[in-house]
C-alpha angles and dihedrals in degrees: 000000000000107000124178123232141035104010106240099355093166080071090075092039098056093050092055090048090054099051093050085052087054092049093051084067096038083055092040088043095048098043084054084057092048087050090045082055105048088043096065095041101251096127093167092061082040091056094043081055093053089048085051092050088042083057095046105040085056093052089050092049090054091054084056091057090046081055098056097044088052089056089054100044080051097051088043091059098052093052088049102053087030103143083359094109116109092012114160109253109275100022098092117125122224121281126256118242104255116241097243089072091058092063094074106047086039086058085041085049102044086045094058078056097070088260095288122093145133112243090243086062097058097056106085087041087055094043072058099055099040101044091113102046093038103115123217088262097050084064088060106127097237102228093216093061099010089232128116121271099244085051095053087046090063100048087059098054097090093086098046094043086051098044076056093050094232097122141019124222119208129211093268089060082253100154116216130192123241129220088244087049089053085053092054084057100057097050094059 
């Protein structure tokens, strides 16, 4: 089968999976020390066991995030070399801005607007930010909402910004930055 995208991109999958298997037992195997430990009254090696775990367990939580990242690099090229495959030399179209690089200036967006927005809301502020990384596909009107692609992009963010725990979304759709999604910000 002739799939476009990241050649064998399961490859890279299956490796995370299998580290996060493998840190399953480190953590198993760490919280039985910490319960050796308490057991025989020694609370202080205990303690050194749980910040170990801690360590751990945090560790483990970022390689979720790698995963889904992953999964996202992987969907987005697909998307991008969809029907791409066996072009002449010379006839390829520009690529699409991949919508990992939408979650930054969304945070930037939701924060100038005191940290409380609807996504809707976001849209034309992050038009703003981006004007100058927006890609000529990314202009092409999308024939399902009439809109263009980077815009739909971004009215689908709140998912992934939440999964993140950057942001909370209330039950008025009312989306509100975290103190983690603040962080994020800085760092760009």
């Amino acid at each position: 089968m002739n799939r476009s995208g990241i050649p064998n991109p399961d490859t890279v999958k299956n490796a995370l999976k299998s580290t996060d298997k493998r840190l399953k037992t480190v953590i198993r195997r760490v919280n039985i020390e910490a319960a050796r430990y308490t057991r025989s009254g020694d609370y202080d090696g205990a303690e050194k066991w749980i910040q170990i775990a801690k360590s751990v367990m945090d560790y483990q939580s970022r390689l979720k995030a790698f995963a889904d990242e992953w999964e996202t690099i992987v969907k987005t090229s697909r998307l991008t070399t969809k029907g791409k495959i066996g072009l002449q030399k010379g006839t390829q179209e520009s690529p699409v801005t991949p919508m990992w690089q939408f979650y930054a200036p969304a945070l930037k967006a939701l924060e100038e607007e005191g940290g409380e927005a609807k996504i809707e809301d976001l849209v034309p502020i992050v038009g703003r930010i981006m004007k100058n990384e927006l890609k000529p596909r990314d202009q092409k009107i999308t024939p399902k909402k009439g809109i263009a692609s980077w815009q739909v992009k971004v009215l689908v963010l709140a998912p992934k910004l939440k999964r993140e725990g950057w942001i909370i979304r209330d039950r008025n759709k009312v989306l509100k930055l975290t103190d983690k999604g603040r962080q994020v910000i800085k760092k760009k």
